[in-house]
VMD Tcl script that builds the backbone (N, CA, C; Angstrom):
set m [mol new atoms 516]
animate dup $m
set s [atomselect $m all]
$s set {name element resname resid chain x y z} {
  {N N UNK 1 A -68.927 35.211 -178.053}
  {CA C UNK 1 A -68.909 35.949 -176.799}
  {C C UNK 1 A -67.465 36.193 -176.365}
  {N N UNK 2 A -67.182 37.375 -176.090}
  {CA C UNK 2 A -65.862 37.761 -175.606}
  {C C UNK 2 A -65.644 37.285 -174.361}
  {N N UNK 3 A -64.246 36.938 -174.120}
  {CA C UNK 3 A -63.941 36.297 -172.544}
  {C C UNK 3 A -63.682 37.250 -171.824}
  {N N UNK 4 A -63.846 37.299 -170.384}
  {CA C UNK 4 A -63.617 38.023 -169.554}
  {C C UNK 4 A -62.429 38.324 -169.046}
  {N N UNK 5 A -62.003 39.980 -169.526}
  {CA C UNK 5 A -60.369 40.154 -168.939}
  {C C UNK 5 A -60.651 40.621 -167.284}
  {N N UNK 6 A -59.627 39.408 -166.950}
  {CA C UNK 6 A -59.491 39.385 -165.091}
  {C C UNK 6 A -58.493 40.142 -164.897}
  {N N UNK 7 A -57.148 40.439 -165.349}
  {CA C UNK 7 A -56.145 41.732 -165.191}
  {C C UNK 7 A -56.047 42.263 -166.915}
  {N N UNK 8 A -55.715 43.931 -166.567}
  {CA C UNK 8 A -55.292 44.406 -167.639}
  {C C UNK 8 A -53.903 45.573 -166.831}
  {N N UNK 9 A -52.973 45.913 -167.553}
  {CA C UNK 9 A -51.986 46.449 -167.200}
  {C C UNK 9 A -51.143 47.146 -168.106}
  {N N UNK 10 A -50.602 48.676 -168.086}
  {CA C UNK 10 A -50.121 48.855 -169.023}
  {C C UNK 10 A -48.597 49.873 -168.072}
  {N N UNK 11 A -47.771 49.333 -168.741}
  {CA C UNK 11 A -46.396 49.998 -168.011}
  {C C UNK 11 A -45.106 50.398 -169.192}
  {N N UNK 12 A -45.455 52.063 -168.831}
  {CA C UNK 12 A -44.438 52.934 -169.147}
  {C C UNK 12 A -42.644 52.873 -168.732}
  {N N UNK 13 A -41.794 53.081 -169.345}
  {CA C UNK 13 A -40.412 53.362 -168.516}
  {C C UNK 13 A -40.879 54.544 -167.989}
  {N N UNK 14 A -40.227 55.138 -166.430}
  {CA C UNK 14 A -40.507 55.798 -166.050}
  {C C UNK 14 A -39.693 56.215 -165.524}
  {N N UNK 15 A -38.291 55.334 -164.935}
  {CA C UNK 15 A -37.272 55.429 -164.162}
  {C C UNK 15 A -36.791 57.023 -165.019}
  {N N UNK 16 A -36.390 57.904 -163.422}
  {CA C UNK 16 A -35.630 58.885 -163.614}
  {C C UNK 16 A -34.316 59.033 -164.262}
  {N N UNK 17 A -34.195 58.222 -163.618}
  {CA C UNK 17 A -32.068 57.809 -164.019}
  {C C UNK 17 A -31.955 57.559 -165.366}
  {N N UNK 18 A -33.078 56.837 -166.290}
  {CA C UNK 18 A -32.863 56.269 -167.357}
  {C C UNK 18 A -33.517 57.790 -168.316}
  {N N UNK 19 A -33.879 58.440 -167.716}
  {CA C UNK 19 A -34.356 59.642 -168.972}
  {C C UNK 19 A -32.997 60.572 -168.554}
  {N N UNK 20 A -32.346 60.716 -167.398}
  {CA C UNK 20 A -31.283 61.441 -166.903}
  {C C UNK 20 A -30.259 61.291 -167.878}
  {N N UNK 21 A -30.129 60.162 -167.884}
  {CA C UNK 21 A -28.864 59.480 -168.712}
  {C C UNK 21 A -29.059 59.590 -170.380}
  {N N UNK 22 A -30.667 59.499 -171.103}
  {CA C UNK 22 A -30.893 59.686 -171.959}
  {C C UNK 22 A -30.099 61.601 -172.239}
  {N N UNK 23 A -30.903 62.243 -171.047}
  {CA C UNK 23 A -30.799 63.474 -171.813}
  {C C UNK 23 A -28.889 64.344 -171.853}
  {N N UNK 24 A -28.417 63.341 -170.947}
  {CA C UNK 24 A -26.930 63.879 -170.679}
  {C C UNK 24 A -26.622 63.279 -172.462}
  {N N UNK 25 A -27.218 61.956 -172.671}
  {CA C UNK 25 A -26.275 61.139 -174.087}
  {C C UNK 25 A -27.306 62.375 -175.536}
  {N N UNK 26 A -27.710 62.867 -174.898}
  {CA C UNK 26 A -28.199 63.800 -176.085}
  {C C UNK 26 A -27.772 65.571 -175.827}
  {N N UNK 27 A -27.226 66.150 -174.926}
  {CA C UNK 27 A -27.128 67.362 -174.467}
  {C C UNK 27 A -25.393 67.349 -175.121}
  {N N UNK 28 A -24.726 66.726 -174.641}
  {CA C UNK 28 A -23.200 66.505 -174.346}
  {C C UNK 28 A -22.457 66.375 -176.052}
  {N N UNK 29 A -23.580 65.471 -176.755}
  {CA C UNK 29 A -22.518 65.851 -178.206}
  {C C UNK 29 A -23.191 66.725 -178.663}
  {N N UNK 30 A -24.319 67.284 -178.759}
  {CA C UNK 30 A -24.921 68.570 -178.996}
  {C C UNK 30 A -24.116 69.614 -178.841}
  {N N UNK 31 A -23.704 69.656 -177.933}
  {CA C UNK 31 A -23.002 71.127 -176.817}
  {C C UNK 31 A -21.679 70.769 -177.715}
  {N N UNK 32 A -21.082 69.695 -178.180}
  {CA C UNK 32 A -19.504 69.738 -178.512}
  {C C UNK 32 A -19.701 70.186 -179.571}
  {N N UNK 33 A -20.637 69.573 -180.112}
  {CA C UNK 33 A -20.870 70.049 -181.667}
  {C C UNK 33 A -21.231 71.322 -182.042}
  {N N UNK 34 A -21.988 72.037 -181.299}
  {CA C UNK 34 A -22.342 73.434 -181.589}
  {C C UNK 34 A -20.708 74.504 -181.066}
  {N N UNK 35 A -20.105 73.585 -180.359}
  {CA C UNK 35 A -18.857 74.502 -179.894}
  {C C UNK 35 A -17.799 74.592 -181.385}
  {N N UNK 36 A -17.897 73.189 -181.365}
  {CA C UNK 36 A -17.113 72.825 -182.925}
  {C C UNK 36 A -17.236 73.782 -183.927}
  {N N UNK 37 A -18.582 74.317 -184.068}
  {CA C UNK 37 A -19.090 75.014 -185.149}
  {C C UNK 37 A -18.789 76.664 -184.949}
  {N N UNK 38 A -18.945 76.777 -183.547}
  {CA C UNK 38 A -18.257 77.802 -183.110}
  {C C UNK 38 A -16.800 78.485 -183.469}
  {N N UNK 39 A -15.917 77.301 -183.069}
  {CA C UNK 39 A -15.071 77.456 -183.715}
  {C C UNK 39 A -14.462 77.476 -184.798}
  {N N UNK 40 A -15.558 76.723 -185.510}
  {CA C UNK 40 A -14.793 76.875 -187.099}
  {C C UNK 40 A -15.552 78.003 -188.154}
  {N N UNK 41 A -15.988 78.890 -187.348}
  {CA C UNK 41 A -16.771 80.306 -187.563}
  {C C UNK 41 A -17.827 79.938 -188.478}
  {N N UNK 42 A -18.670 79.533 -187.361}
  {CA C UNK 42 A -20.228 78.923 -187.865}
  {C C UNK 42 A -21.000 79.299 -189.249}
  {N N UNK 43 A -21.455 78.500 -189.646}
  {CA C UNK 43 A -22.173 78.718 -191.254}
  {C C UNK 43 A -23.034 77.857 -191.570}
  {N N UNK 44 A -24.345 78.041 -192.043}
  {CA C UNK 44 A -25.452 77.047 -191.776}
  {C C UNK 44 A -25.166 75.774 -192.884}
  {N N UNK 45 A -24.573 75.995 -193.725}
  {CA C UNK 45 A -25.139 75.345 -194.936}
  {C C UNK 45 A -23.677 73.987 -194.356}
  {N N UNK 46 A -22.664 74.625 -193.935}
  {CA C UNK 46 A -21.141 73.611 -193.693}
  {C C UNK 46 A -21.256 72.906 -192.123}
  {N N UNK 47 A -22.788 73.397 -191.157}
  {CA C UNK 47 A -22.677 72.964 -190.252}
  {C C UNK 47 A -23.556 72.115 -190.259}
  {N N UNK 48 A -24.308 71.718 -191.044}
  {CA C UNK 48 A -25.467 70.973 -190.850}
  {C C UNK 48 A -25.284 69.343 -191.891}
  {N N UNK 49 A -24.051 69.424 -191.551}
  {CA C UNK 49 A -23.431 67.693 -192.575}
  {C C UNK 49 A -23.699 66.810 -192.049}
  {N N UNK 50 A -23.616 65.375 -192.366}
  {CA C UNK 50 A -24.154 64.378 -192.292}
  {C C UNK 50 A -23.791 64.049 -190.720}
  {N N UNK 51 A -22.641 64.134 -190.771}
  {CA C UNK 51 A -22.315 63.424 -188.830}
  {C C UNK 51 A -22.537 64.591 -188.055}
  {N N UNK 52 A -22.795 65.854 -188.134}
  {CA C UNK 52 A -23.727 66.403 -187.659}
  {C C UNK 52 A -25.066 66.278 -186.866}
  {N N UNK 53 A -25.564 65.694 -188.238}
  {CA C UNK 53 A -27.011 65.648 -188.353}
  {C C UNK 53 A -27.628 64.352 -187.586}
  {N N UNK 54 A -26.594 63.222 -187.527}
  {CA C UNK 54 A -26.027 61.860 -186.772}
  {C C UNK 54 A -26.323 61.933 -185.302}
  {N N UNK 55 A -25.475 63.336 -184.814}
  {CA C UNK 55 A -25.477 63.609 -183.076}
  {C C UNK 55 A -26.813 64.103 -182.816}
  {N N UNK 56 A -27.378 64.833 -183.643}
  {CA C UNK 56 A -28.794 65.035 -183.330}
  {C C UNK 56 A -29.715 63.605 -183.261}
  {N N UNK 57 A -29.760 62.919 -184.345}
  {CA C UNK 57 A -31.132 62.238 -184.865}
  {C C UNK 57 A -31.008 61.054 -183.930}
  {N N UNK 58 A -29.868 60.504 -183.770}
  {CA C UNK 58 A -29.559 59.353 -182.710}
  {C C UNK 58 A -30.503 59.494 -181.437}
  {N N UNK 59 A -29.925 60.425 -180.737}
  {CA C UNK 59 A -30.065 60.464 -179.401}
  {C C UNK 59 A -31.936 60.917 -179.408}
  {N N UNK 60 A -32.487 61.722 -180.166}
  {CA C UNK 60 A -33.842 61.687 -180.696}
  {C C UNK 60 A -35.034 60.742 -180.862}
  {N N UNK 61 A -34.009 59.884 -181.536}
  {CA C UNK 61 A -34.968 58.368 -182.271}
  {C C UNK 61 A -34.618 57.819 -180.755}
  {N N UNK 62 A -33.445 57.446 -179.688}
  {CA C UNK 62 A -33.452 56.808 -178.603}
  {C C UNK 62 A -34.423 57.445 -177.982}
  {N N UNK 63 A -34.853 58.695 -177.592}
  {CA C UNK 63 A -35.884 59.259 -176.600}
  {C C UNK 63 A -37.066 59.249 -177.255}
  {N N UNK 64 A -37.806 58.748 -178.537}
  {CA C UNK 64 A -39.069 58.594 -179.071}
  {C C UNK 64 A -39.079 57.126 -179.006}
  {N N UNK 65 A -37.756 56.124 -179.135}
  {CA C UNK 65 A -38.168 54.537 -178.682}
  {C C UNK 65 A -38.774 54.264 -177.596}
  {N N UNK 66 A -37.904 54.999 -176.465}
  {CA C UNK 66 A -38.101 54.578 -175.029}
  {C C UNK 66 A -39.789 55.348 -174.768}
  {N N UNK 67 A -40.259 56.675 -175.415}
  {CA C UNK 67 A -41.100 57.072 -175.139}
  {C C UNK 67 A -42.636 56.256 -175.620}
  {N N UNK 68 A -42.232 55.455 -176.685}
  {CA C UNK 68 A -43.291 54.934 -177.263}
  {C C UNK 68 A -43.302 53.583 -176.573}
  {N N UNK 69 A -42.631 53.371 -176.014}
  {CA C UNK 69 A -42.427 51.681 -175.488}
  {C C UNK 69 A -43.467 51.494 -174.276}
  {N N UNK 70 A -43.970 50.548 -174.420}
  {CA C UNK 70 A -44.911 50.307 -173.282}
  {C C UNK 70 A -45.264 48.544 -173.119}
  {N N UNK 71 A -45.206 48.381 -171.644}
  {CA C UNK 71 A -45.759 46.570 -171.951}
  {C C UNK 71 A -47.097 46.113 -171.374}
  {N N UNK 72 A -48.033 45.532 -171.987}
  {CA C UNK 72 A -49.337 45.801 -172.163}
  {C C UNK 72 A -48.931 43.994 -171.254}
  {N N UNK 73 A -50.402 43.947 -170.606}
  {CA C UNK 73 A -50.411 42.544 -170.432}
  {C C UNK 73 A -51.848 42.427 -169.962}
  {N N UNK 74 A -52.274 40.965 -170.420}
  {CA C UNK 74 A -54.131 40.962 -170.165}
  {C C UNK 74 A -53.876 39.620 -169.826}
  {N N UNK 75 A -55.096 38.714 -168.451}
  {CA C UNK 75 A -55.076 37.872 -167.774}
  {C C UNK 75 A -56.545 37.370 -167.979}
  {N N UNK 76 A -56.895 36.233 -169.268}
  {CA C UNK 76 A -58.325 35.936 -169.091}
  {C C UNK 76 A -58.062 34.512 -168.520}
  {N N UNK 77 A -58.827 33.656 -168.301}
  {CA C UNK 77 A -59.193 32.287 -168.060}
  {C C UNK 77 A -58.845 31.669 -169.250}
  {N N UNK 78 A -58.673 31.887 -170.505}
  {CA C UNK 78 A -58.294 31.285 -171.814}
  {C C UNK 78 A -56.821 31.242 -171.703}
  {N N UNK 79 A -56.382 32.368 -171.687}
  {CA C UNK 79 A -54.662 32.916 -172.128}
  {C C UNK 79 A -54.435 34.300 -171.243}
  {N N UNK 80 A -52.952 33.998 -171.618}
  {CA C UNK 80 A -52.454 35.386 -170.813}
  {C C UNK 80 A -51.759 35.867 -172.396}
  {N N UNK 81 A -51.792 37.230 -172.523}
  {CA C UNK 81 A -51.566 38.231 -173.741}
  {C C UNK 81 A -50.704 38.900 -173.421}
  {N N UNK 82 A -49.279 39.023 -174.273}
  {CA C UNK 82 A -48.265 40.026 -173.468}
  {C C UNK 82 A -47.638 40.976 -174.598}
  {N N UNK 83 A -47.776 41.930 -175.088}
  {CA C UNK 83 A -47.329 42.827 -175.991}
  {C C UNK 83 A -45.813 43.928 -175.349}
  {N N UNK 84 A -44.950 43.987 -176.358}
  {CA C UNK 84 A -44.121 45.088 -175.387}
  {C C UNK 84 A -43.873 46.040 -177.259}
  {N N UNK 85 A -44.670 46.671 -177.045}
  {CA C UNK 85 A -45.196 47.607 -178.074}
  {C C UNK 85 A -43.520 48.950 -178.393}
  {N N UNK 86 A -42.911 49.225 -179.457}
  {CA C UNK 86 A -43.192 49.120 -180.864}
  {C C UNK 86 A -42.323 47.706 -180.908}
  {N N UNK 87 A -41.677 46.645 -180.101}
  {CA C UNK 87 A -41.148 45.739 -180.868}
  {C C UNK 87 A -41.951 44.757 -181.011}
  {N N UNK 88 A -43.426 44.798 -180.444}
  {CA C UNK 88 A -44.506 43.141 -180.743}
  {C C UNK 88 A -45.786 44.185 -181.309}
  {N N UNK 89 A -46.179 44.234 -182.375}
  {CA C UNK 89 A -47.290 45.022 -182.855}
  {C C UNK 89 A -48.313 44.177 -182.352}
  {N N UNK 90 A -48.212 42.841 -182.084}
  {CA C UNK 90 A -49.996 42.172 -181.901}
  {C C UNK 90 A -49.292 41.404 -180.514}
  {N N UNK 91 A -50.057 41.140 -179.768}
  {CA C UNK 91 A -50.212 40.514 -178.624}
  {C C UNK 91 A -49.150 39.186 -178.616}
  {N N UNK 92 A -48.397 39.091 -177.943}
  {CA C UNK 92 A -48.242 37.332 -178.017}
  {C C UNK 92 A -49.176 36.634 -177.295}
  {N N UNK 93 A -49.961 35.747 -177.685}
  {CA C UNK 93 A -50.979 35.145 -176.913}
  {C C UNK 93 A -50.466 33.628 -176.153}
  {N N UNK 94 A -50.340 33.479 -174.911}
  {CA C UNK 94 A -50.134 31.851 -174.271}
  {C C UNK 94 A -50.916 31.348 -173.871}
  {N N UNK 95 A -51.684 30.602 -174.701}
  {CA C UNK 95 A -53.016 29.953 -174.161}
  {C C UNK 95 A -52.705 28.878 -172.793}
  {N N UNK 96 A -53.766 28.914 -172.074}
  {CA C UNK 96 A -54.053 28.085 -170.202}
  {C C UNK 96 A -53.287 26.565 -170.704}
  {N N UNK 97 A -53.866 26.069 -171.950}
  {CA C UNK 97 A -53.477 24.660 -172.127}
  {C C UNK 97 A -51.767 24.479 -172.611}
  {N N UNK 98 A -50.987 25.841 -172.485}
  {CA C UNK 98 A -49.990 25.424 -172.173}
  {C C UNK 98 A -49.467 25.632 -171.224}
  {N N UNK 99 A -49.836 26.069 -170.369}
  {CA C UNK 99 A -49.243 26.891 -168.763}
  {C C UNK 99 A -49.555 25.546 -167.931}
  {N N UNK 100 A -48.281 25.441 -167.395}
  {CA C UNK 100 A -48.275 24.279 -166.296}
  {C C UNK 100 A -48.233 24.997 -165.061}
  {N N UNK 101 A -48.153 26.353 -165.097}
  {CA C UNK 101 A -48.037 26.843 -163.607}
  {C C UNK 101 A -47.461 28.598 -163.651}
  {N N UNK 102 A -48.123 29.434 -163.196}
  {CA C UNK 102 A -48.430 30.648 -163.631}
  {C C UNK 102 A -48.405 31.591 -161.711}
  {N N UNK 103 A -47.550 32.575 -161.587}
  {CA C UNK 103 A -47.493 32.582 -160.625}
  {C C UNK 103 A -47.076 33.868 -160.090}
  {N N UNK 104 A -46.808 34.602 -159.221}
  {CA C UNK 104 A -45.882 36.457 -158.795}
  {C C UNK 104 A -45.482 35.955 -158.289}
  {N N UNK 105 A -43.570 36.654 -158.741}
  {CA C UNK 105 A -42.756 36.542 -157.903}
  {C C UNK 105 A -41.941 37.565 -157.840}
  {N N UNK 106 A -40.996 37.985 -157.122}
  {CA C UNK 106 A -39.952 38.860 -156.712}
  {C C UNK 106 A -38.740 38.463 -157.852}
  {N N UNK 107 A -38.075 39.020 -158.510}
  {CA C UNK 107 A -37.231 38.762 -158.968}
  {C C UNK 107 A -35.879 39.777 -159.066}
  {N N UNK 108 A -34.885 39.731 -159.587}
  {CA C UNK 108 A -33.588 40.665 -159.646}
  {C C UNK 108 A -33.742 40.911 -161.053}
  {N N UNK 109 A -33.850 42.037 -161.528}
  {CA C UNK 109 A -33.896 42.478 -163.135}
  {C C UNK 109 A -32.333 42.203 -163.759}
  {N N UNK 110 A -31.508 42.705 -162.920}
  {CA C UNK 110 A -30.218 42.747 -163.189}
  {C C UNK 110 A -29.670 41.361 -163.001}
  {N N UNK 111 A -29.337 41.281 -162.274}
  {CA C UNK 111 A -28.671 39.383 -162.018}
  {C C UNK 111 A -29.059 38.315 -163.016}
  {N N UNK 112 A -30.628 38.389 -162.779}
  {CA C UNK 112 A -31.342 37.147 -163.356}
  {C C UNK 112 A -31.589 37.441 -165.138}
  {N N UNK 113 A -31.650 38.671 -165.544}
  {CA C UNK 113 A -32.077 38.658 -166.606}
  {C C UNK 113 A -31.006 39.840 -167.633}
  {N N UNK 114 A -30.645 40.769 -167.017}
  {CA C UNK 114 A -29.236 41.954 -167.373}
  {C C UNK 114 A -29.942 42.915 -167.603}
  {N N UNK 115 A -31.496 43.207 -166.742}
  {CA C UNK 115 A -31.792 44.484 -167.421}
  {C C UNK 115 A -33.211 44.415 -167.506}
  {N N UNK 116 A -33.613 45.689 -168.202}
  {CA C UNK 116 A -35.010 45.902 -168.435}
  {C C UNK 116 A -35.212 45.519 -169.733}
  {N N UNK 117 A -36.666 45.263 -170.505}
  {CA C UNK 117 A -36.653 45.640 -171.434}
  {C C UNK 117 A -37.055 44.126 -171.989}
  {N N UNK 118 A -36.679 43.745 -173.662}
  {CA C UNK 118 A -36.865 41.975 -173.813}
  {C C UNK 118 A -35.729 41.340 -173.781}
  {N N UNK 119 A -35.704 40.448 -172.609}
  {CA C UNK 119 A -34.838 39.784 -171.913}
  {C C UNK 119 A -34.112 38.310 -172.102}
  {N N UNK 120 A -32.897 38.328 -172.377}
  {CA C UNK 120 A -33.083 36.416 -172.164}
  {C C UNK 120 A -32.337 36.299 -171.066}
  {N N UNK 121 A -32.746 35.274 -169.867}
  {CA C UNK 121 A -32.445 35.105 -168.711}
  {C C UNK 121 A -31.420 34.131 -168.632}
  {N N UNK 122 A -30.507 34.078 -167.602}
  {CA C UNK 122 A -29.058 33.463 -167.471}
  {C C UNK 122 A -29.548 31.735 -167.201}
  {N N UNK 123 A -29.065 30.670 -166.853}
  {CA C UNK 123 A -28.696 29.943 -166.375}
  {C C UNK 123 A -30.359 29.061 -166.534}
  {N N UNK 124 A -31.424 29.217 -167.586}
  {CA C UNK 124 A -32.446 28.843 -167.642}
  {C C UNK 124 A -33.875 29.371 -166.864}
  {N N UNK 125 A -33.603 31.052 -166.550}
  {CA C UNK 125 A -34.343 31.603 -166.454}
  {C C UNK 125 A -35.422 32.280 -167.149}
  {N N UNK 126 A -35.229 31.661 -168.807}
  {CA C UNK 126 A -36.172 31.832 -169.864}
  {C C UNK 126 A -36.677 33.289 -170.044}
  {N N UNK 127 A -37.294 33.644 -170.638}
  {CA C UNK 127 A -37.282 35.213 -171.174}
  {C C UNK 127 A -38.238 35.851 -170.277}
  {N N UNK 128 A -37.841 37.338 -170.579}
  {CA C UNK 128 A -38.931 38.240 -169.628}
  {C C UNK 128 A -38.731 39.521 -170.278}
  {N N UNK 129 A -40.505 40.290 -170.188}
  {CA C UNK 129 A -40.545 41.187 -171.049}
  {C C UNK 129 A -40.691 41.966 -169.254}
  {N N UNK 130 A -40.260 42.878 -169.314}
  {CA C UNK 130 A -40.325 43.698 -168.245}
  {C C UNK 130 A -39.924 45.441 -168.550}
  {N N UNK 131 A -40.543 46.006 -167.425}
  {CA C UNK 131 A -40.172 47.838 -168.031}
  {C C UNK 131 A -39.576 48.188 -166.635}
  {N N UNK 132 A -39.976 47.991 -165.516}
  {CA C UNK 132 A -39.585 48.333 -163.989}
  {C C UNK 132 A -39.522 47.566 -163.245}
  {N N UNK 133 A -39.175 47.781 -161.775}
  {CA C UNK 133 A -39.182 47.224 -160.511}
  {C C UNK 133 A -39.144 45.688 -160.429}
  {N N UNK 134 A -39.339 44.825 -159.594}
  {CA C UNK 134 A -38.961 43.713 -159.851}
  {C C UNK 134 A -40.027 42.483 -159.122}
  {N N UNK 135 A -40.866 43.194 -159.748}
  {CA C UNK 135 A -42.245 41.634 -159.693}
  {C C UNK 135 A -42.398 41.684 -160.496}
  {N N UNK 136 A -43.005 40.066 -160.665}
  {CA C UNK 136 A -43.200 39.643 -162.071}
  {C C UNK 136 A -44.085 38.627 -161.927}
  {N N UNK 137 A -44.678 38.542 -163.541}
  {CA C UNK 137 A -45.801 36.893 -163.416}
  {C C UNK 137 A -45.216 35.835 -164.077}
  {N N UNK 138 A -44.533 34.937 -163.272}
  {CA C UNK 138 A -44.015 33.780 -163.587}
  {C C UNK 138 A -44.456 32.443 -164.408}
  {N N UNK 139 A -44.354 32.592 -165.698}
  {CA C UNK 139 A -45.437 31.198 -166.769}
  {C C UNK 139 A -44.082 30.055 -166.649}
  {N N UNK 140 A -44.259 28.798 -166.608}
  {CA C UNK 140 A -43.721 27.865 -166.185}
  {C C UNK 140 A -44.939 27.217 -167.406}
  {N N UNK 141 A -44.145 27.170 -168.565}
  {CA C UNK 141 A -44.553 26.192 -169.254}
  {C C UNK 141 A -45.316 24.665 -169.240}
  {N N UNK 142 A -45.897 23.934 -169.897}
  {CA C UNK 142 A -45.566 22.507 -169.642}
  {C C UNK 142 A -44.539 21.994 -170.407}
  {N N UNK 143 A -44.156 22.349 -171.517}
  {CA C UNK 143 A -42.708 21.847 -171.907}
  {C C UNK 143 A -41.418 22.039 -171.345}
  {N N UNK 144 A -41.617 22.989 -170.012}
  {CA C UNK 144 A -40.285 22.892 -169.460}
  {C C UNK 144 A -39.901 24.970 -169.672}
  {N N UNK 145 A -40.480 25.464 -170.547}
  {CA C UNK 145 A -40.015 27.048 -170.977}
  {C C UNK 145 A -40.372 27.531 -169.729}
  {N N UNK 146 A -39.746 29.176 -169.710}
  {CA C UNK 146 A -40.454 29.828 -168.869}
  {C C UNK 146 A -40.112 31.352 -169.457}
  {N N UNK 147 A -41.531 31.859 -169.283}
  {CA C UNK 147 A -41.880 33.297 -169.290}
  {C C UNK 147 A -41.759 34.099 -168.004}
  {N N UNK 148 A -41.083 35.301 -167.578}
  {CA C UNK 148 A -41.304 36.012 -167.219}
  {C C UNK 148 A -42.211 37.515 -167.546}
  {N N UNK 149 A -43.300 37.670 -167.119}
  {CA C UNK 149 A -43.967 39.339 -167.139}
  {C C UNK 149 A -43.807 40.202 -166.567}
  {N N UNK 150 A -43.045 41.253 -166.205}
  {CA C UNK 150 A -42.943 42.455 -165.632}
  {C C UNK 150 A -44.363 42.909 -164.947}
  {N N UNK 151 A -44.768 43.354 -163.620}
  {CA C UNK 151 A -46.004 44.100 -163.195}
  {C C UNK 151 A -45.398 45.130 -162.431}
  {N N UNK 152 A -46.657 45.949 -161.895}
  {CA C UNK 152 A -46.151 47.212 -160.598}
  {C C UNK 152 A -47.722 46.785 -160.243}
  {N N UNK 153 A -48.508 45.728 -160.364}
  {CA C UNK 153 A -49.794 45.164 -159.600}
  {C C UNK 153 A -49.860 43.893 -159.196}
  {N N UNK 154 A -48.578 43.415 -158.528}
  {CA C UNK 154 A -48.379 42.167 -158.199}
  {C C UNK 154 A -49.677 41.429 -157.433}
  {N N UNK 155 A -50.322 42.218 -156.440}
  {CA C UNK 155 A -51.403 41.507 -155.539}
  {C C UNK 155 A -52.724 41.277 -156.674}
  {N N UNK 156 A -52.685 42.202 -157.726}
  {CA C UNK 156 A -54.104 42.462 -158.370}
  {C C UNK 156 A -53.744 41.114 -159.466}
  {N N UNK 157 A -52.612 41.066 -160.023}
  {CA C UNK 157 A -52.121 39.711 -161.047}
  {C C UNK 157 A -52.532 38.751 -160.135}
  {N N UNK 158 A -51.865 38.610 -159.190}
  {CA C UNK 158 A -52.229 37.004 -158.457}
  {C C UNK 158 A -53.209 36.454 -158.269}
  {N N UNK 159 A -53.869 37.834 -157.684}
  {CA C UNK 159 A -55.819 37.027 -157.815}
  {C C UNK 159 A -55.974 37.159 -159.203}
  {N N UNK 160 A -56.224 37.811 -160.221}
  {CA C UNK 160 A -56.369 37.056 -161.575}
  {C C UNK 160 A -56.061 35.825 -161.967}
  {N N UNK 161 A -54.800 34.878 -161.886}
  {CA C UNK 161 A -53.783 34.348 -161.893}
  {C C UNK 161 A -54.910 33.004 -161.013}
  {N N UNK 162 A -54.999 33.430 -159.806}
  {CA C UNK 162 A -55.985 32.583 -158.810}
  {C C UNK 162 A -57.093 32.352 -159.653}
  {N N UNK 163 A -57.986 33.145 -160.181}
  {CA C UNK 163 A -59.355 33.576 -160.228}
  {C C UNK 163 A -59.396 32.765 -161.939}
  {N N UNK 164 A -58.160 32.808 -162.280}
  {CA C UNK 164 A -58.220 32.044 -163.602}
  {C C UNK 164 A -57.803 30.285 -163.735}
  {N N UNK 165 A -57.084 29.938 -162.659}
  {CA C UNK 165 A -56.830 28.659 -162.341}
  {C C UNK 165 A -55.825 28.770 -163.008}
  {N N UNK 166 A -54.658 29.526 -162.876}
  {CA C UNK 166 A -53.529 29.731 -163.122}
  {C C UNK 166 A -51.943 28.901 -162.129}
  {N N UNK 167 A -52.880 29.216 -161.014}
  {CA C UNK 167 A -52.065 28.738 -159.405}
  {C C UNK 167 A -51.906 27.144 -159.260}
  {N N UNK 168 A -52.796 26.290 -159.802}
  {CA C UNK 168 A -52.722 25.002 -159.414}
  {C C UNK 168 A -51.421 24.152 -160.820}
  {N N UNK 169 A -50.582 23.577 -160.034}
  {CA C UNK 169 A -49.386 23.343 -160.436}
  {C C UNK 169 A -49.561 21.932 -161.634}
  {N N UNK 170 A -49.168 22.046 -162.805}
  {CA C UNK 170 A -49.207 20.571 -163.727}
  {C C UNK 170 A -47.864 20.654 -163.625}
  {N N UNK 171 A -48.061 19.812 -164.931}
  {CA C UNK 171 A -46.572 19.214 -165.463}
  {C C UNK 171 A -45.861 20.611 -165.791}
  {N N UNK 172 A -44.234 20.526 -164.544}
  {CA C UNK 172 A -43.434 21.961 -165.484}
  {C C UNK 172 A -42.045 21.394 -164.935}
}
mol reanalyze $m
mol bondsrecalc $m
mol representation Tube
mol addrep $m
């Protein structure tokens, strides 16, 4: 019998600024490069060389990473499941019997961790897979680790989180 998923969640990058910035780091050597070619009285076969072909494919493969990237996360009473898809193809699974304490919190993406994305956190703030904004579901190991999860459904995680006996505090 399959267990019952209490949250499911799936989060895109979405931030403006970060596709802004993508498309300036892909427009800008484009534009030099086609000027380049300009000037050196354009010809298909002498313009299309390897570091050429470099200023294109780069900035390309960066806007099909970020486009394919997504962080999946599922909340049963067994385990919490956290994928951040194309760099985890299968779920990481943290089963209940190691969670000493599971929780939403507010956090600083920048300060606490340097960013979006898969994270290692400063000063024993333990890792965090995150895509936006700055709530998160806090796993507090029983060995002492800690997970951070990225959400944009902080109230809907917590009652999962509640509803799974996630909230009541062990050894952390």
């Amino acid at each position: 019998m399959e267990t019952e998923v209490l949250f499911r969640e799936t989060q895109r990058f979405r931030q403006w600024w970060l596709w802004l910035i993508l498309l300036i780091a892909f427009f800008v050597p484009v534009y030099n490069s086609v000027q380049k070619g300009k000037l050196h009285h354009f010809s298909f076969p002498q313009y299309f060389n390897f570091d050429n072909l470099i200023v294109f494919i780069v900035p390309v493969l960066a806007i099909a990473l970020l486009l394919s990237c997504r962080l999946d996360t599922e909340i049963t009473a067994e385990n919490i499941r956290v994928r951040l898809f194309p760099f985890h193809l299968k779920f990481k699974t943290f089963s209940a019997k190691t969670i000493g304490l599971a929780y939403v919190r507010e956090y600083n993406p920048l300060l606490e961790y340097g960013g979006w994305g898969l994270r290692l956190g400063l000063f024993g703030k333990g890792k965090a897979y995150n895509i936006a904004g700055n709530q998160g579901i806090q796993l507090v190991f029983k060995d002492g680790s800690k997970l951070l999860i990225g959400t944009q459904k902080p109230d809907e995680a917590s009652a999962a989180l509640q509803k799974g006996g996630y909230l009541k505090a062990e050894v952390y």
